[in-house]
KEKOL-773896 format. One record per residue: residue in one letter; x, y, z of N, C-alpha, C, CB in turn. Coordinates in steps of 0.02 Angstrom, whole numbers, padded with zeros to 5 digits, always signed. Each point is the difference from the previous one (the first is absolute). Last residue first. Glycine has a CB too. Example, Ala and Ser with C-alpha at 12.3 -4.5 7.8 and 13.67 -1.06 7.14 Angstrom:
<rs>
s+00642-00112+00354+00042+00059+00003-00039+00055+00037+00059-00032-00108/a-00044-00254+00104-00045+00059+00000+00045+00060+00000-00095-00059+00062/
</rs>
This chain:
<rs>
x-01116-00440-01518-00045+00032+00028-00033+00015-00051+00049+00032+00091/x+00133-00186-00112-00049-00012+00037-00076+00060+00040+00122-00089+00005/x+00085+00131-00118-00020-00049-00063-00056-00037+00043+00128-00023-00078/x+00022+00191+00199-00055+00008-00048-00043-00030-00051+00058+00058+00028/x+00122-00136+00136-00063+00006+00008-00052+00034-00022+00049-00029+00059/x+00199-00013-00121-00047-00036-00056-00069+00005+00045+00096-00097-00069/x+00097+00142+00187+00018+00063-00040-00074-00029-00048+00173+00035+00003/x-00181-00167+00184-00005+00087+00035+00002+00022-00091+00096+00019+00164/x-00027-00222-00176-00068+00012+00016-00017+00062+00033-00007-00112+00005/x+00232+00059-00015-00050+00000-00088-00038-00013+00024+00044-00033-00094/x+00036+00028+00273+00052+00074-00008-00061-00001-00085+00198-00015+00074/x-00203-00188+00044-00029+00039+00034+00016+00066-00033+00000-00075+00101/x+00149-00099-00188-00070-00001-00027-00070+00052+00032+00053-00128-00020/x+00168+00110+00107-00003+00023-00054-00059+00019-00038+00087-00054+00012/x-00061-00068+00195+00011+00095-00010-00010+00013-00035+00057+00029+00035/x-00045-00245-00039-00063+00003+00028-00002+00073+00008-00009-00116+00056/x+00219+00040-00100-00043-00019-00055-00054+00043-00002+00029-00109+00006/x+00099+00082+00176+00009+00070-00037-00023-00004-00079+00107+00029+00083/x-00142-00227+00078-00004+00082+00024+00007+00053-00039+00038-00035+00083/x+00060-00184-00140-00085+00009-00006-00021+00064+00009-00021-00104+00044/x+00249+00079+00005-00029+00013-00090-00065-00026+00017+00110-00026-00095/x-00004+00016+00294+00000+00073-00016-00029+00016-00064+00097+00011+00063/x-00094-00216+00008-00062+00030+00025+00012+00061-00031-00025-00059+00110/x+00201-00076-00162-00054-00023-00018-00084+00037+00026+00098-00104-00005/x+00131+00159+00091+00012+00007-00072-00091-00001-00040+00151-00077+00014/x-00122+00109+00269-00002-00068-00053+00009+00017-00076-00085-00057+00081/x+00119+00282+00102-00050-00062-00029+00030-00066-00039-00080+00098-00016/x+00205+00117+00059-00008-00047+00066-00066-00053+00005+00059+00106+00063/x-00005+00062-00242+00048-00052-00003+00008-00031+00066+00056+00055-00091/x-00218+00100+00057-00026-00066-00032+00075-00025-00024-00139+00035-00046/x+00147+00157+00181-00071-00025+00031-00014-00088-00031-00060+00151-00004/x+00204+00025-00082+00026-00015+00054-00029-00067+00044+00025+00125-00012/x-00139+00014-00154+00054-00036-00032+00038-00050+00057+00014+00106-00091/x-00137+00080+00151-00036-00064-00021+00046-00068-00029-00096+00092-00031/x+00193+00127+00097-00023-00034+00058-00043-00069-00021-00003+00122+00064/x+00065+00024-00229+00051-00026+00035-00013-00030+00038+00048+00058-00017/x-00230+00061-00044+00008-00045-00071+00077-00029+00011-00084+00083-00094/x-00001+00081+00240-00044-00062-00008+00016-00063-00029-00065+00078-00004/x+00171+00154+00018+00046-00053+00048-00070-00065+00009+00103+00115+00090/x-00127+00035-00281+00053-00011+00017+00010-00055+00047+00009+00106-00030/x-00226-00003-00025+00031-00055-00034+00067-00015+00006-00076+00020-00067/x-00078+00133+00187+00031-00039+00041+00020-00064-00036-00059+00053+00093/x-00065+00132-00187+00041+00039+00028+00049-00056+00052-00093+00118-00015/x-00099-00181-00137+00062-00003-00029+00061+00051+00068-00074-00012-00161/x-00151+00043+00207+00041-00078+00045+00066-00010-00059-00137-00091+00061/x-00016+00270-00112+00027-00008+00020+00018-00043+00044-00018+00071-00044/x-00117-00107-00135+00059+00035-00012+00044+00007+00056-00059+00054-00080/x-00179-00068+00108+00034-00053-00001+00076+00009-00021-00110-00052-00017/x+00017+00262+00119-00048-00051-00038+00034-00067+00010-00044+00083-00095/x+00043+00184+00189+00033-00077-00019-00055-00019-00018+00092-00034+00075/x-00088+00271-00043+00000-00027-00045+00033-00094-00003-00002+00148-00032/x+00127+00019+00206-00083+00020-00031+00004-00030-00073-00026+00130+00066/x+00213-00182+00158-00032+00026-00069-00079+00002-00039+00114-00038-00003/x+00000-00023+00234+00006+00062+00003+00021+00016-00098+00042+00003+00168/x-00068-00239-00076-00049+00051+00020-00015+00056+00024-00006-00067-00003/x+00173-00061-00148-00075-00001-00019-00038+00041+00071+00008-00133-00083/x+00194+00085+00128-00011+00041-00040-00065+00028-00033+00097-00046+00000/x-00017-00151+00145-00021+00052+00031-00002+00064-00059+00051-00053+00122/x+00030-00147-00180-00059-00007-00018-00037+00069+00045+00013-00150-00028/x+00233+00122-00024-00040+00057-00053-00087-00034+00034+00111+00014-00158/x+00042-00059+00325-00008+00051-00011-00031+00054-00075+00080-00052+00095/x-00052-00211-00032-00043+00070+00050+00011+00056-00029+00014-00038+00111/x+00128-00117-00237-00096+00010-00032+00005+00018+00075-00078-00104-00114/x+00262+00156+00128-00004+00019-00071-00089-00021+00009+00150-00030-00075/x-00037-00075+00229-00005+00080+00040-00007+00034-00071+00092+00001+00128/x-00033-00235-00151-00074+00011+00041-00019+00100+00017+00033-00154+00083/x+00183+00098-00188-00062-00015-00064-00073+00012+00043+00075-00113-00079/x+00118+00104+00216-00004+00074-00054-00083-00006-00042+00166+00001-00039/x-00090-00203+00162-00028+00065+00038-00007+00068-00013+00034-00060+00059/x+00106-00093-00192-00076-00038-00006-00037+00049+00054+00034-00148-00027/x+00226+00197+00036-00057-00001-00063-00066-00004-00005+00073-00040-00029/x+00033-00002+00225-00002+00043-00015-00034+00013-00064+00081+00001+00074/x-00011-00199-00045-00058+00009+00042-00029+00067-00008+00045-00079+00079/x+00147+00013-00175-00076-00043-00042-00038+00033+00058+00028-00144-00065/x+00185+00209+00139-00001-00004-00048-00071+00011-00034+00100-00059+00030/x-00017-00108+00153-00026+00092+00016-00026+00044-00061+00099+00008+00090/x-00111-00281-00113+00046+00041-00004-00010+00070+00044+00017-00061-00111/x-00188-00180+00107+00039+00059-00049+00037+00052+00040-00092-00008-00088/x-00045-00143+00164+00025-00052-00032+00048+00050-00038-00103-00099-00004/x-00127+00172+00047+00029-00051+00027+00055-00001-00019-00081-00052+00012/x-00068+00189-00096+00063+00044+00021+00035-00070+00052-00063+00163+00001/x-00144-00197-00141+00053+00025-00041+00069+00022+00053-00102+00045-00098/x-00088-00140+00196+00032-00046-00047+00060+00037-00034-00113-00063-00019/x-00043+00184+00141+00060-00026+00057+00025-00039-00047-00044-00003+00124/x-00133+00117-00242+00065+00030+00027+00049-00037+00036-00062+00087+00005/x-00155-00168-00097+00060-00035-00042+00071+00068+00039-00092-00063-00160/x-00155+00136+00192+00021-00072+00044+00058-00046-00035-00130-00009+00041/x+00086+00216-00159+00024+00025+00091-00020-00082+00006-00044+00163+00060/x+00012-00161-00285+00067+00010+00026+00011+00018+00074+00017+00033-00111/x-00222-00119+00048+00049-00038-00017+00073-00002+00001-00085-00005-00041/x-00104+00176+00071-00008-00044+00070+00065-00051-00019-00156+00002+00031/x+00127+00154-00222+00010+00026+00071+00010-00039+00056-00058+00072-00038/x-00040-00145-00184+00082+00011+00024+00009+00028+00072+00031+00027-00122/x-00257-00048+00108+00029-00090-00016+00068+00000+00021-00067-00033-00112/x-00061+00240+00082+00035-00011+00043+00002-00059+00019-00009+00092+00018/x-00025-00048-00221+00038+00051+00035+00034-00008+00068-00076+00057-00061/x-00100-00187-00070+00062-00010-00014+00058+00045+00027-00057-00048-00089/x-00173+00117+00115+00016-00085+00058+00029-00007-00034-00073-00062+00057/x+00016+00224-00163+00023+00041+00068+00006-00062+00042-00065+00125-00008/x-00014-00156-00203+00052+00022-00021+00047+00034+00061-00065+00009-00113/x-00143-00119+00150+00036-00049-00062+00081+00038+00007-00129-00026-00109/x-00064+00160+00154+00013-00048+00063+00045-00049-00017-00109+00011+00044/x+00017+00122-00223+00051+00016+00052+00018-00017+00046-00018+00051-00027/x-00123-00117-00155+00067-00047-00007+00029+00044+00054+00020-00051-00137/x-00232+00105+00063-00010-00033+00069+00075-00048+00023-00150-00009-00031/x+00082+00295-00036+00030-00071-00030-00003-00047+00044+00075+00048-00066/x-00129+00186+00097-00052-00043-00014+00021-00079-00028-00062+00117-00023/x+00217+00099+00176-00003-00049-00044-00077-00039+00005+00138-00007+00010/x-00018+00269+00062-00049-00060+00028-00009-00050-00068-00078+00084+00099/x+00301+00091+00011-00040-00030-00073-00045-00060+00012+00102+00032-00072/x+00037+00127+00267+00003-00072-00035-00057-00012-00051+00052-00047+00108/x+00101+00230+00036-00081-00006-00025+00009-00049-00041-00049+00112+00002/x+00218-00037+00211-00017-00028-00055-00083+00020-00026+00096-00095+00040/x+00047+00286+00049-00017-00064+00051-00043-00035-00083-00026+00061+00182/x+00213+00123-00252-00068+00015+00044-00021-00088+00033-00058+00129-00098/x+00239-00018-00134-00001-00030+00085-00054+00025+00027+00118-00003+00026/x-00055+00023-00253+00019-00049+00009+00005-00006+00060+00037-00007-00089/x-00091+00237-00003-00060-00059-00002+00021-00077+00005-00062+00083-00077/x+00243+00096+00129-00070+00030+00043-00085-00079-00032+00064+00207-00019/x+00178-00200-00063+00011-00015+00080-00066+00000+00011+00111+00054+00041/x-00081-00010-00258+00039-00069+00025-00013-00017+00070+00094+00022-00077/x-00155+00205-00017-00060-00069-00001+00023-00063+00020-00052+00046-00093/x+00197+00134+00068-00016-00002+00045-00061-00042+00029+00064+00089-00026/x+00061-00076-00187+00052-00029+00064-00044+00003+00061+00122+00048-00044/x-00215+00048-00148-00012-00075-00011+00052-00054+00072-00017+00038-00171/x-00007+00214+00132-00080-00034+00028+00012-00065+00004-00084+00072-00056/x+00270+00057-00052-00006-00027+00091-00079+00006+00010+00129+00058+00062/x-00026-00001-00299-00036-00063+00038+00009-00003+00063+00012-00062-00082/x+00136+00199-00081-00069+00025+00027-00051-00055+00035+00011+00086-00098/x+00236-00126+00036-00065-00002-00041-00043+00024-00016+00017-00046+00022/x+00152+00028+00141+00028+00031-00060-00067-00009-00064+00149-00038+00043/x-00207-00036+00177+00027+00081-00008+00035+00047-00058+00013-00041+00103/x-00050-00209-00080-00068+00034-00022+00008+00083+00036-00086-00135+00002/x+00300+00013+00002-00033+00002-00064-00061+00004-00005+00073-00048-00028/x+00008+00040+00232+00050+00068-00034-00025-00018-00062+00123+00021+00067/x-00212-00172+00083-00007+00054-00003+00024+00075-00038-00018-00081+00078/x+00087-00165-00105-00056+00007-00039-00022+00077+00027-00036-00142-00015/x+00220+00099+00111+00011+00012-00073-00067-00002-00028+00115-00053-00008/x-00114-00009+00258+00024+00068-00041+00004+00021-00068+00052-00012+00078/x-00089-00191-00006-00070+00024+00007+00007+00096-00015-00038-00123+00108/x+00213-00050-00138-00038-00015-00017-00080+00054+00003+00091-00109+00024/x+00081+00107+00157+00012+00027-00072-00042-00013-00075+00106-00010+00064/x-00130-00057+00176-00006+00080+00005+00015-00002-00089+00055+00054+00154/x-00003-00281-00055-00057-00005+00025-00025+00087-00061+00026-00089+00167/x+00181+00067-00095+00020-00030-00086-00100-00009+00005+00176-00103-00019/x-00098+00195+00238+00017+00039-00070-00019-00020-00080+00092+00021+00079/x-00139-00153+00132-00044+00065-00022+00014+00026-00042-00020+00023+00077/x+00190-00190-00019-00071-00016-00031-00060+00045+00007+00036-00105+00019/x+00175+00154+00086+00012+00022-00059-00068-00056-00040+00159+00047+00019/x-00186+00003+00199+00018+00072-00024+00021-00004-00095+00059+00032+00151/x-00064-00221+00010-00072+00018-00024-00006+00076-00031-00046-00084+00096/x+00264+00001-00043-00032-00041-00049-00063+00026+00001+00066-00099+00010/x+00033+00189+00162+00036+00013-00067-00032-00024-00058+00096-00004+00057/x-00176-00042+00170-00013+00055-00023+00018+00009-00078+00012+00034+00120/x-00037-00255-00010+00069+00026-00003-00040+00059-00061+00117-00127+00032/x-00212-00129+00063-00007+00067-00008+00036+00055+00023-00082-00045-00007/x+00104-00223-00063-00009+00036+00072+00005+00080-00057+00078-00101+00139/x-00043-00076-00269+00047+00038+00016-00007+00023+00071+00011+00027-00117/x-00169-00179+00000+00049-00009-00034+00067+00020+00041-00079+00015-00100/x-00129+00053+00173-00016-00073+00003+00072-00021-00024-00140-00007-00026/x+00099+00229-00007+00004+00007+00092+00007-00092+00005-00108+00139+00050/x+00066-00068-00284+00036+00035+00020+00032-00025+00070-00063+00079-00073/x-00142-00123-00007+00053-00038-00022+00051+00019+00028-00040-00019-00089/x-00131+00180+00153+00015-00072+00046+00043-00035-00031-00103-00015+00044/x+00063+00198-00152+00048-00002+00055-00009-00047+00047+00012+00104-00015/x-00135-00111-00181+00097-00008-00020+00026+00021+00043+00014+00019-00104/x-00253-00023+00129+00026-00065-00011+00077-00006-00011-00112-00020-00046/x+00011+00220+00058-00004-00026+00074+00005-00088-00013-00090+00117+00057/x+00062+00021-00253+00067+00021+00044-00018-00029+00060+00036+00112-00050/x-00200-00139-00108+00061-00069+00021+00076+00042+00033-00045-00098-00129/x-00163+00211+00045-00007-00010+00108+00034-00065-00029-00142+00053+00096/x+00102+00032-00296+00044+00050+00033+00008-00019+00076-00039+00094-00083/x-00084-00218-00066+00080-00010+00000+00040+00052+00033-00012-00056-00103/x-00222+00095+00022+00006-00047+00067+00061-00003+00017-00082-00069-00022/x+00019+00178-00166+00013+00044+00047+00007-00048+00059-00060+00106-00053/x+00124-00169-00209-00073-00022+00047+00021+00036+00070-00038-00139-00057/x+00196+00196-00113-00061-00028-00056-00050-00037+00045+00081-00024-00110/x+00085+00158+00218-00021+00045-00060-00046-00051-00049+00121+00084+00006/x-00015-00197+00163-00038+00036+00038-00031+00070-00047+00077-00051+00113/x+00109-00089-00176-00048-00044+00029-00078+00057+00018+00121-00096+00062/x+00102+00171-00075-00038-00011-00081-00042-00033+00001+00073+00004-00055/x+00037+00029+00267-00036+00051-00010-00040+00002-00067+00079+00050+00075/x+00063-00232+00002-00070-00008+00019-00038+00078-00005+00036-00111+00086/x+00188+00056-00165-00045-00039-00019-00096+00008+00011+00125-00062+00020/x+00074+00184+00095-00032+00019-00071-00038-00041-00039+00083+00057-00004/x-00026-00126+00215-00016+00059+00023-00053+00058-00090+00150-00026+00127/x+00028-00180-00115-00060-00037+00014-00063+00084+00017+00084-00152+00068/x+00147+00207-00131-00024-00012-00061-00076-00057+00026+00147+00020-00081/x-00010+00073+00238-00018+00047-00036-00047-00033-00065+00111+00071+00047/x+00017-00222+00092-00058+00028+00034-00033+00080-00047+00064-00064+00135/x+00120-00050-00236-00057-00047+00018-00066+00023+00037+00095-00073+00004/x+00124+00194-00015-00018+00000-00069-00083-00034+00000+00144-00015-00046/x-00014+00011+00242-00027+00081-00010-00011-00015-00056+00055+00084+00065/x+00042-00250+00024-00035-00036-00016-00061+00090-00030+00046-00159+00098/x+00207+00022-00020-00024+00033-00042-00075+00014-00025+00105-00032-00010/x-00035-00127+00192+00048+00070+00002-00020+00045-00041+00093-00052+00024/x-00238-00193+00022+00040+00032-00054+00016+00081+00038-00067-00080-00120/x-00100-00102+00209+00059-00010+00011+00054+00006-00069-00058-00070+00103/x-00177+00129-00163+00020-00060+00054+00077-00018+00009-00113-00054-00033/x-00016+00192-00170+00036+00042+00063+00036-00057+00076-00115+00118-00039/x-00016-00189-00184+00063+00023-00008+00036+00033+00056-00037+00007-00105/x-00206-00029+00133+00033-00072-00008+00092+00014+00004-00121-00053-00093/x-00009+00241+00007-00013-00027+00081+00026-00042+00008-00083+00024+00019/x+00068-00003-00243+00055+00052+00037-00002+00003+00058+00002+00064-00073/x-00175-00179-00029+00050-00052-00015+00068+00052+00049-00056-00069-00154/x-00165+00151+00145+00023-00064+00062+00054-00030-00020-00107-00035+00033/x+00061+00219-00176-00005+00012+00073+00009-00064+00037-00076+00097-00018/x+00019-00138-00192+00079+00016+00005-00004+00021+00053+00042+00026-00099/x-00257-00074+00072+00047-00045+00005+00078+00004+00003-00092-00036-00044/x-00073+00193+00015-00005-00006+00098+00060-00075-00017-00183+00046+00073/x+00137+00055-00268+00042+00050+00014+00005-00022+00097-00045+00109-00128/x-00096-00224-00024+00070-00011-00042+00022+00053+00053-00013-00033-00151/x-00199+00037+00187+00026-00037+00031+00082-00028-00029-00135-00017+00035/x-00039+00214-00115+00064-00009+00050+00029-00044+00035-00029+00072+00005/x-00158-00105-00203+00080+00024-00008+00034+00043+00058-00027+00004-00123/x-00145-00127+00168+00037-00053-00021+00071+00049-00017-00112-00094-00052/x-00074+00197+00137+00051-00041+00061+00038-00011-00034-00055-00053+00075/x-00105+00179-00172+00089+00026+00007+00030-00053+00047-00016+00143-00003/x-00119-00266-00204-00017+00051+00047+00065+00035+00067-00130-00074-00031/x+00021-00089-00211+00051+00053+00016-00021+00041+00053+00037+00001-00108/x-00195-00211+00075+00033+00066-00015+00076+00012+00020-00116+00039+00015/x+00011-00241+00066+00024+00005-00070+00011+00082-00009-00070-00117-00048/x-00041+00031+00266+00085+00003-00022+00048+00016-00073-00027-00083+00086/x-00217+00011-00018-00010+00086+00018+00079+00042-00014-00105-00030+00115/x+00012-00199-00163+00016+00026-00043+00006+00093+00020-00052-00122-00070/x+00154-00113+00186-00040+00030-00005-00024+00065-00062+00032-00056+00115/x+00190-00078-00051-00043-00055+00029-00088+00054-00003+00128-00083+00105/x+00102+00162-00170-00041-00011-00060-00039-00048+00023+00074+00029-00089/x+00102+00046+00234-00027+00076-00023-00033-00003-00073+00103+00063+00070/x-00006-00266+00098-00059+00052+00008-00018+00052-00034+00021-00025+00083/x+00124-00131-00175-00087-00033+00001-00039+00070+00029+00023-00155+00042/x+00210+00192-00069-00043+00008-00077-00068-00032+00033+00105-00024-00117/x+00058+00005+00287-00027+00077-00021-00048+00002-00047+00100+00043+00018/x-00014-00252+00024-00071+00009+00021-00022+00079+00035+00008-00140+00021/x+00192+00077-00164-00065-00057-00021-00074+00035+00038+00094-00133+00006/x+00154+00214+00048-00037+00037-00045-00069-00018-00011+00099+00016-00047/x+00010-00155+00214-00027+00056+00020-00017+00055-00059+00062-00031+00108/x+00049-00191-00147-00093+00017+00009-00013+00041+00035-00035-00090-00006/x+00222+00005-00100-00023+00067-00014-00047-00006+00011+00051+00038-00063/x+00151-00127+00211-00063-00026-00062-00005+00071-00021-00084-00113+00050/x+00229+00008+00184+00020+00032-00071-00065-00019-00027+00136-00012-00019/x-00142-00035+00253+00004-00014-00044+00000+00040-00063-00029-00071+00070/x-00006+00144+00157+00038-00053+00009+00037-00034-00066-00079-00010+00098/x+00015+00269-00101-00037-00065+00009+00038-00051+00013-00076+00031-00068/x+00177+00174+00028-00047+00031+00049-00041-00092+00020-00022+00172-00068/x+00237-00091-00038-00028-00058+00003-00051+00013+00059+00104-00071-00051/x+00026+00234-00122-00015+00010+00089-00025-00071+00022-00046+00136+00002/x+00044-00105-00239+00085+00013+00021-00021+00000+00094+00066+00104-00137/x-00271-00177+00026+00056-00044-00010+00067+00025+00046-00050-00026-00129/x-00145+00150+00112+00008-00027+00031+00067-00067+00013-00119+00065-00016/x+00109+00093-00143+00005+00024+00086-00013-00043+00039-00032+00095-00013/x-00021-00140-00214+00070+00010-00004+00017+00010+00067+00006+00046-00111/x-00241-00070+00083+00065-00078-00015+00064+00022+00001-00066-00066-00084/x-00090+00248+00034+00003-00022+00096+00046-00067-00004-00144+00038+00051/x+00127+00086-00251+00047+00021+00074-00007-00013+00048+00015+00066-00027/x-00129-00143-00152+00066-00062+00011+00032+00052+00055+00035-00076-00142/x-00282+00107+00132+00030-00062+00016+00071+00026+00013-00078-00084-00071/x+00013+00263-00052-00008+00009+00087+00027-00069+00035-00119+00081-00008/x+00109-00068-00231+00049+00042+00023+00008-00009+00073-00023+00078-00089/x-00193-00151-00011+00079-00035+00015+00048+00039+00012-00017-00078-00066/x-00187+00198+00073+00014-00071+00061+00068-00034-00025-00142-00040+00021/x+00113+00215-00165+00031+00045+00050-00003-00073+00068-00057+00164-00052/x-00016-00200-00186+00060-00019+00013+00046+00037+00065-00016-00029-00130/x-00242+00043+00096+00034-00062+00002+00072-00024+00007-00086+00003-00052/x-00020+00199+00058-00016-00025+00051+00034-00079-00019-00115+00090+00032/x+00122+00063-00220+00051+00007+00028-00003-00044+00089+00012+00127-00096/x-00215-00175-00062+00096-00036-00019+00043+00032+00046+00001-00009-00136/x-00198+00092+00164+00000-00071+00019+00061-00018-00022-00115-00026-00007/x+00065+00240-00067+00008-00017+00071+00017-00056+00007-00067+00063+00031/x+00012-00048-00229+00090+00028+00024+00003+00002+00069+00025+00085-00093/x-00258-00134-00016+00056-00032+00005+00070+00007+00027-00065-00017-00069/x-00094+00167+00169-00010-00013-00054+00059-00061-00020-00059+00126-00015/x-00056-00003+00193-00024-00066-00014+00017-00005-00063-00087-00010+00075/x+00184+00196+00052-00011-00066+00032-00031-00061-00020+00004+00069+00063/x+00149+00104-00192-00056+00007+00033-00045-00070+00026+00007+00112-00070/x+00250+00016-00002-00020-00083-00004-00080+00004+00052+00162-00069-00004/x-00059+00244-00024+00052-00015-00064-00035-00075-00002+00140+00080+00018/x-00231+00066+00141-00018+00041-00064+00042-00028-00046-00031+00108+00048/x+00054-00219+00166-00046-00014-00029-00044+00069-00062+00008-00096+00123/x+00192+00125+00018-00008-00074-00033-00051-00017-00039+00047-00031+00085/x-00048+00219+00057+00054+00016-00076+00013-00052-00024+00062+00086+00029/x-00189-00117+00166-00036+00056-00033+00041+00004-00068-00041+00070+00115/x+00145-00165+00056-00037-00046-00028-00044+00009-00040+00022-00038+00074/x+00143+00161+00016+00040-00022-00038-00072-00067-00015+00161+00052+00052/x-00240+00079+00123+00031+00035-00060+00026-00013-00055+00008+00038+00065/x-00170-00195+00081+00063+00025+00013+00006+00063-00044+00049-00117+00031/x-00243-00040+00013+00029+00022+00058+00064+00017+00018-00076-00051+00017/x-00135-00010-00198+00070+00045+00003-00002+00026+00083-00001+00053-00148/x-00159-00282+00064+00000+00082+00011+00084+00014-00013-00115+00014+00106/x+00000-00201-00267+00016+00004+00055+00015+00083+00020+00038-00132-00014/x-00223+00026-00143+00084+00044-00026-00009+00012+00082+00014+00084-00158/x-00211-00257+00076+00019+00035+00038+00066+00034-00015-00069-00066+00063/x+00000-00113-00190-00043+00053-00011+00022+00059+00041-00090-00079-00026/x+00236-00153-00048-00031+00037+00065-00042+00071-00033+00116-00045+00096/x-00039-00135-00279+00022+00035+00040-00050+00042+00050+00089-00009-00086/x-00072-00241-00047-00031+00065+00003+00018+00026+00049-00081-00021-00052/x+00223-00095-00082-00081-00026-00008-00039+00048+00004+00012-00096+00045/x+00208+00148+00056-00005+00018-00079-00054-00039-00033+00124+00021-00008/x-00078-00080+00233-00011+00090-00001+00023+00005-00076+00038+00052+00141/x-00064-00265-00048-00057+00021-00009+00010+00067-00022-00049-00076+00075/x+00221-00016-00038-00020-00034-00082-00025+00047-00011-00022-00112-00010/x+00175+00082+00221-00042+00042-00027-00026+00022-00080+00048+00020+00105/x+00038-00243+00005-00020+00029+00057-00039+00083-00024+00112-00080+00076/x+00015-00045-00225-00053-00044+00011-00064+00024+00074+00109-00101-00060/x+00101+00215-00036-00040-00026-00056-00059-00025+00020+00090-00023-00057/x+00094+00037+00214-00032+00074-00002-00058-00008-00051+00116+00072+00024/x+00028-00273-00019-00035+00014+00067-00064+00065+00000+00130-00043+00054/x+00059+00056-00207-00054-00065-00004-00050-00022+00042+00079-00031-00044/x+00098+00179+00089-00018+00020-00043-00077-00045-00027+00137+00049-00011/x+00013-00117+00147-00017+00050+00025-00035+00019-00043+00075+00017+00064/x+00105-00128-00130-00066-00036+00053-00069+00022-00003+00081-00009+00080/x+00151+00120-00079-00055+00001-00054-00037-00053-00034+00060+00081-00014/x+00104-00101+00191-00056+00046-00006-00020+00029-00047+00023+00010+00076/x+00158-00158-00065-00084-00035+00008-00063+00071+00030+00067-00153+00052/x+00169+00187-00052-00004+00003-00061-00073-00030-00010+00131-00004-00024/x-00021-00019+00215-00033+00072+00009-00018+00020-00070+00071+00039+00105/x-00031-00281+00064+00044+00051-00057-00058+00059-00039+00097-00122-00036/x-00119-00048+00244+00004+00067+00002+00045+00046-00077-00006-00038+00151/x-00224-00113-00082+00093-00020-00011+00002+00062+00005+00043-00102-00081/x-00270+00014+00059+00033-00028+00084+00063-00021-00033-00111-00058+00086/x-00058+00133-00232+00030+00054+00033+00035-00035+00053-00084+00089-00029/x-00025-00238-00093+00039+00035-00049+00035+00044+00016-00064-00021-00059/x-00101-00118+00192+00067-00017-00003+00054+00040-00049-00056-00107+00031/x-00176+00155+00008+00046+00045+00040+00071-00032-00009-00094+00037+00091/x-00092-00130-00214+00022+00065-00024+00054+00031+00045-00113+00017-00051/
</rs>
C-alpha cells in the first residue's frame, strides 16, 4: 500500500481519500456514543450547524483530515522538509487522526489543526526571505483562529517565537509583528460578542479552558492498547531524530526541529487543560504524523509495508472492539 504514496506527484492525493474510507468506515457503522468536549468558541458555533455525532459531523471531519493530509504533502513537499519527496507524510496524518475510535468525532483539535498547518507552512516561508512582514503576521494569525476552536493553541505563541528565533534569530520587530496577526483574530471575535451581547461566551473561552490537567478515568481494557501505540510513535520518532537531520542541509534541519518543538510543546498543553481524555493526543497529530512518515521511509520498503500493514489492521480492531464486548 505505501508503494502508492512513495511519489511525489500531488494529484495522487486523492489517494487519500480511499485510504480515509477504509480507515474511518467504523464511524458511519457505528458512531462514537460519547459527543466530543467544546474547547473553543468557534467550536461551540460549529457544532450547532454540524452537531457532534451527527452524520455531517463525520463527513465534514472527514473531508477536513484530507484537506489537512494534502496541505501537509503540499508543505512539506515545496520546503523539502524530508529527504525524500512522497505523500506519506499526509498518509500517516490520515492513519493518526483515524488509528482509534476516540479520534473519529469531529472535534476542535481537528478543526483547528487546518489553521496550525498554514501557520507552519508561513513559518517555513520566512527562512532566509527580505520580505517576509506579510508571512510572519499571517503564521501569528493563523494560529490565533487556531486557538478560537481548541484554547490549547493559544500557548503555540511560544512555539512561533521560537520558530521564529530558530529560522531568523530573534528580532523584537518580528515578534512584535507575530503577536499582532497572533491579537487579531481574537480581537474581532471580541468586538463581535460585544456586538452581540455575548461576552459570557468570550470570556468562558479563557476562564473554563485552562486549570492543571484532569484526565477522564477509563474502564476500557483496549486503553492500554491505545496509550502503547502512542507512545510506540513517540519513542520512534525522538530515537529516528539524529537520522533525520544527518546528512542534511541547514535548511531541513531547522525545519524538522520546528516540527520537534511543535509536538513538545502542544503535548505540554494537555497539562494545563481540564477535561482530557483520549482525544487529546490528536493535539500532536501534526508534527507526529510527518515525523512518522519520515520514520518509515528510512525502513526496508518491505518491512515498512508489513509494519504499517500490521498498524492498520491494529487501528480496526480498536474501531470493531465493540463487536467483541
Amino acid at each position: 500500500m505505501l508503494s502508492f504514496f512513495r511519489t511525489n506527484q500531488l494529484f495522487l492525493n486523492v489517494l487519500l481519500l480511499l485510504y480515509l474510507v477504509v480507515m474511518r468506515v467504523s464511524s458511519f457503522i457505528h458512531p462514537i456514543e460519547v459527543a466530543p468536549l467544546e474547547h473553543g468558541i468557534l467550536t461551540k458555533w460549529i457544532y450547532t450547524i454540524f452537531p457532534p455525532l451527527s452524520t455531517s459531523a463525520f463527513v465534514l471531519g472527514f473531508l477536513l483530515i484530507f484537506v489537512q493530509g494534502t496541505l501537509i504533502n503540499v508543505t512539506m513537499a515545496r520546503f523539502r522538509v524530508a529527504a525524500e519527496l512522497s505523500l506519506l507524510p499526509g498518509l500517516f496524518y490520515c492513519f493518526f487522526t483515524s488509528m482509534m475510535p476516540d479520534f473519529l468525532p469531529l472535534s476542535s483539535i481537528i478543526l483547528g489543526n487546518t489553521f496550525v498547518i498554514l501557520a507552519l507552512s508561513n513559518l517555513y516561508d520566512t527562512y532566509k526571505s527580505n520580505t517576509v512582514a506579510g508571512r510572519i503576521f499571517d503564521t501569528g494569525l493563523w494560529l490565533g483562529v487556531a486557538s478560537l476552536f481548541h484554547f490549547s493553541f493559544i500557548f503555540l505563541v511560544f512555539w512561533g517565537i521560537i520558530g521564529l528565533g530558530i529560522l531568523r534569530g530573534i528580532r523584537l520587530k518580528e515578534v512584535f509583528m507575530f503577536l499582532i496577526g497572533l491579537s487579531v483574530p481574537i480581537f474581532l471575535e471580541f468586538v463581535y460578542c460585544f456586538w452581540t451581547n455575548n461576552l459570557p461566551s468570550f470570556s468562558e473561552h479563557f476562564t473554563k479552558n485552562i486549570g492543571l490537567m484532569s484526565v477522564f478515568r477509563y474502564n476500557a481494557t483496549d486503553i492500554y492498547l491505545k496509550l502503547g501505540l502512542t507512545v510506540l510513535f513517540l519513542v520512534m520518532t525522538l530515537m529516528a531524530s539524529n537520522q533525520f537531520m544527518s546528512r542534511r542541509n541547514m535548511m531541513a534541519q531547522k525545519y524538522i526541529s520546528i516540527l520537534y518543538w511543535l509536538m513538545l510543546i502542544c503535548g505540554i498543553t494537555s497539562l494545563i487543560q481540564p477535561g482530557v481524555n483520549l482525544s487529546q493526543l490528536l493535539i500532536i497529530s501534526i508534527p507526529i504524523g510527518i515525523l512518522l512518515s519520515m520514520t518509515f521511509q528510512r525502513i526496508t520498503p518491505a518491512i515498512a509495508e508489513a509494519l504499517h500493514l500490521l498498524l492498520v489492521m491494529i487501528a480496526l480492531i480498536l474501531q470493531f472492539f465493540y463487536l467483541l464486548s
